[in-house]
C-alpha positions in Angstrom: 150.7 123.9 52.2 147.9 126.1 53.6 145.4 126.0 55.7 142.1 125.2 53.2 138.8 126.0 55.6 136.0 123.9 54.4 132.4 124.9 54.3 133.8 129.0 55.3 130.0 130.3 54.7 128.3 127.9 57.4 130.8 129.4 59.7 129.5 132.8 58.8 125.7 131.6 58.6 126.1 130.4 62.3 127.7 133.3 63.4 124.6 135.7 61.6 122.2 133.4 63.1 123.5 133.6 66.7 123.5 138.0 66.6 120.7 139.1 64.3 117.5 138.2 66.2 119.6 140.2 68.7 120.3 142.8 67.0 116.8 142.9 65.2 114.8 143.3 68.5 114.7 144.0 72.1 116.7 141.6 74.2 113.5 140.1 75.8 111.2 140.0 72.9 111.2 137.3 70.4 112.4 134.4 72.6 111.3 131.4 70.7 113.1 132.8 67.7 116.1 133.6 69.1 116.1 129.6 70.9 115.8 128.3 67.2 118.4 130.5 65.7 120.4 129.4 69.0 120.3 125.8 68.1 120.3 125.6 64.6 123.3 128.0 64.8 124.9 125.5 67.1 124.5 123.0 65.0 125.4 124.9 61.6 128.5 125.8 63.7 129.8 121.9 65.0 128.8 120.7 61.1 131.6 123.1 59.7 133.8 122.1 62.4 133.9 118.1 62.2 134.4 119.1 58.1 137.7 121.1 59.4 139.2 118.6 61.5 142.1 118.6 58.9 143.4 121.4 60.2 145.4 121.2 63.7 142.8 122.6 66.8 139.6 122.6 65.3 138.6 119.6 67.1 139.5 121.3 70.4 136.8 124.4 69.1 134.5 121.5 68.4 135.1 120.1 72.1 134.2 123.2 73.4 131.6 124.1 71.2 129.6 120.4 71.8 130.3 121.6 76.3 128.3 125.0 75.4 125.7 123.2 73.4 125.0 120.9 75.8 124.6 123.3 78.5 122.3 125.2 76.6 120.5 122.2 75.4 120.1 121.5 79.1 118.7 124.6 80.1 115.6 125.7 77.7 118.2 126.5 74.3 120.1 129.4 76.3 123.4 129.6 78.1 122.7 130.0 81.6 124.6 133.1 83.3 125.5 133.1 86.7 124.2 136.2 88.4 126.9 136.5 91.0 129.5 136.4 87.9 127.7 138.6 86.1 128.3 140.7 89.3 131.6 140.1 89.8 132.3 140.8 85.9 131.3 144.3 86.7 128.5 143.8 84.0 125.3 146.0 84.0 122.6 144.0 86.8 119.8 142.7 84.8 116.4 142.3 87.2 115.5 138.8 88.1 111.5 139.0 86.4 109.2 137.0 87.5 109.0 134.5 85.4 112.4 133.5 86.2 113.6 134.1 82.7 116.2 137.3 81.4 117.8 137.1 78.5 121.2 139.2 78.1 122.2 141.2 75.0 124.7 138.1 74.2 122.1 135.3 74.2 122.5 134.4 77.5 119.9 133.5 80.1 120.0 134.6 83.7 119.2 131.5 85.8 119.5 131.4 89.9 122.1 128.6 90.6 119.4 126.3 91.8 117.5 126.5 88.6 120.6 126.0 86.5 121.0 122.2 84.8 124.8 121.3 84.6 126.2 124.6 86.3 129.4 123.7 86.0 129.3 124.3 81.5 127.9 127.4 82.1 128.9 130.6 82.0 130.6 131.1 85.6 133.3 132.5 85.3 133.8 136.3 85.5 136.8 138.3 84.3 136.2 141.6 85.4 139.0 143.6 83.3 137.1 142.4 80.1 133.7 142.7 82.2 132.5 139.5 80.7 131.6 135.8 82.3 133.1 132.2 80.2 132.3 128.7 80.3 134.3 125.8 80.1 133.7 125.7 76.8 134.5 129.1 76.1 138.3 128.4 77.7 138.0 124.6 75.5 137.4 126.8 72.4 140.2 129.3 73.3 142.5 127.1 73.5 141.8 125.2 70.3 141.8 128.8 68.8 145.4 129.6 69.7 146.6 126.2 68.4 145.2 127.0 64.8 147.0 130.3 65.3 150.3 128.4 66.0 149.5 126.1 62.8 148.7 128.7 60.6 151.6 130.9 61.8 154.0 127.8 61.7 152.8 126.5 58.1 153.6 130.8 57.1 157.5 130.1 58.4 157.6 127.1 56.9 156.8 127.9 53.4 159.0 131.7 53.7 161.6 130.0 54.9 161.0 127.4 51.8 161.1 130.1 49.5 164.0 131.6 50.7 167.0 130.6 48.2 170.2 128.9 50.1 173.5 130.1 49.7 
């Protein structure tokens, strides 16, 4: 048996949605464009995944997909970025404008912690080695990724070994 990946293009789809308006224009132009892509990305994105549930993990990439969505859909369709993990990720300091609005090259959204709806599912948590800052849902989707590894690799052993003739 192998792993059959339903609805493979809306996967892709999302993923084009979420990069081109960033890599199509400057990082702080085009801001409604890039909240729509955003969202309907999102939602492209947890579509695909509910039809994959058949296979071992996905649901635990959907958990973590729905925590990032939510967080964004709390703060203005971005993912909030803590400054002070941006700082301690050792990632280039973006200028707090005005406005109170800085978007990041990764389709973030640089918030000060008081302005910040449900902190906690955003992205607060630096890694300095990788110079980059994760979410609780970023870990959630982690995870679920290494268990459809494990499946996939298992399922592999299983049908080698299968083929294997017995002596």
């Amino acid at each position: 048996m192998t792993v059959k990946v339903k609805y493979w293009w809306l996967i892709v789809i999302s993923l084009l949605l979420r990069v081109l308006p960033y890599i199509f224009t400057e990082t702080s132009s085009s801001v409604d464009l890039k909240r729509i892509c955003l969202l309907l990305s999102y939602a492209i994105l947890l579509f695909a995944l509910v039809r994959n549930f058949h296979i071992k993990g996905v649901w635990v990439i959907a958990i973590g997909t729905l925590l990032n969505f939510i967080a964004i859909l709390a703060n203005g369709s971005f993912m909030p970025v803590s400054p002070e993990a941006r700082f301690l990720a050792a990632k280039t300091p973006i200028i707090m404008p005005v406005n109170g609005l800085s978007l990041t090259r990764a389709g973030g959204v640089i918030l000060l912690p008081e302005q910040t709806k449900l902190r906690i599912l955003t992205d607060i948590f630096p890694v300095s080695s990788i110079h980059t800052v994760f979410s609780i849902g970023d870990i959630v989707i982690g995870i679920g990724i290494l268990v459809v590894c494990i499946e996939i690799i298992l399922q592999a052993v299983k049908r080698t070994a299968a083929s294997v003739p017995k002596q």
